[in-house]
C-alpha positions as CSV (number, residue, x, y, z in Angstrom):
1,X,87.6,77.9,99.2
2,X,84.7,80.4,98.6
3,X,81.8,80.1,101.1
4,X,78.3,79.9,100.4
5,X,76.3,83.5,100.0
6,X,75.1,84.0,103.9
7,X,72.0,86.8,104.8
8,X,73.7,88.6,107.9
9,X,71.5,91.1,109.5
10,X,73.4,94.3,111.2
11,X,72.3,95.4,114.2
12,X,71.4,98.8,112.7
13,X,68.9,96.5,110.5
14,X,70.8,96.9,107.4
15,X,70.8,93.3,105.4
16,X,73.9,92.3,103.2
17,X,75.0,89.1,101.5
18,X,78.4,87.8,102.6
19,X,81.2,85.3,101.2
20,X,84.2,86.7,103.2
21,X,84.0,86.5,106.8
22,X,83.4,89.8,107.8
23,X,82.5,92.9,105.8
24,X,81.6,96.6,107.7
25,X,77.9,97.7,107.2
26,X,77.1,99.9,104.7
27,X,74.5,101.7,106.9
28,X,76.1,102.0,110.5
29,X,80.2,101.3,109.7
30,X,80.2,98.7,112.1
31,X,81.5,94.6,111.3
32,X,79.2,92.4,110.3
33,X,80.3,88.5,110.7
34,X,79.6,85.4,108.9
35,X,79.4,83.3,111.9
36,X,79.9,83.9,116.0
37,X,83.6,81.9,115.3
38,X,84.5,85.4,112.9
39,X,83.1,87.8,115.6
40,X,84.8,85.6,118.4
41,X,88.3,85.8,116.4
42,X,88.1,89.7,115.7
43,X,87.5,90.3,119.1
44,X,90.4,88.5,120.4
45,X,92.6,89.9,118.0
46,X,91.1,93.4,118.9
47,X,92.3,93.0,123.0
48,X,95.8,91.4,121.7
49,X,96.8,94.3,119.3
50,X,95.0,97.0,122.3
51,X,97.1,95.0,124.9
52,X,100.1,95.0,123.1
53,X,99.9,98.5,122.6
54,X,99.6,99.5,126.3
55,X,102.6,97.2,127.0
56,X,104.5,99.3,124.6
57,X,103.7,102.3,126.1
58,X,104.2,101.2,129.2
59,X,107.9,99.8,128.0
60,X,108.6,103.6,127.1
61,X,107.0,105.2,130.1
62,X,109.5,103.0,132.7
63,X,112.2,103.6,130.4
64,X,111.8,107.2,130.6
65,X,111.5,107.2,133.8
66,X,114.4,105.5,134.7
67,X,116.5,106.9,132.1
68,X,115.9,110.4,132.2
69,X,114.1,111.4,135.4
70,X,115.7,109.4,137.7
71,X,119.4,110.8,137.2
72,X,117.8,114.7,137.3
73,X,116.9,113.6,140.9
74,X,119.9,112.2,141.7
């Protein structure tokens, strides 16, 4: 269901027309968000994917560790 055209002001000052939830300024590059429920959501999703990525690298970094420098010092 389309939503209704929405003025959204950018923090830069830049002024666009939205129907999607979020859209990325023309002027600055940054999101711009159709209501605080789309800027709430994108942030959320934002610290999942960041936090899932840290696990991940910390998965590999203890499985280095004790799979290949952990025997040298044995």
């Amino acid at each position: 269901m389309p939503r209704p055209p929405k003025e959204v002001t950018c923090r830069c000052g830049h002024t666009s027309t939205l129907t999607i939830p979020k859209l990325l300024c023309v002027k600055c590059g940054k999101y711009v968000f159709y209501n605080a429920d789309e800027q709430r959501r994108h942030r959320i999703q934002s610290l999942y994917v960041l936090g899932m990525f840290a696990a991940a690298i910390t998965l590999v970094t203890y499985l280095f560790v004790e799979m290949i420098v952990e025997p040298l010092f044995r």
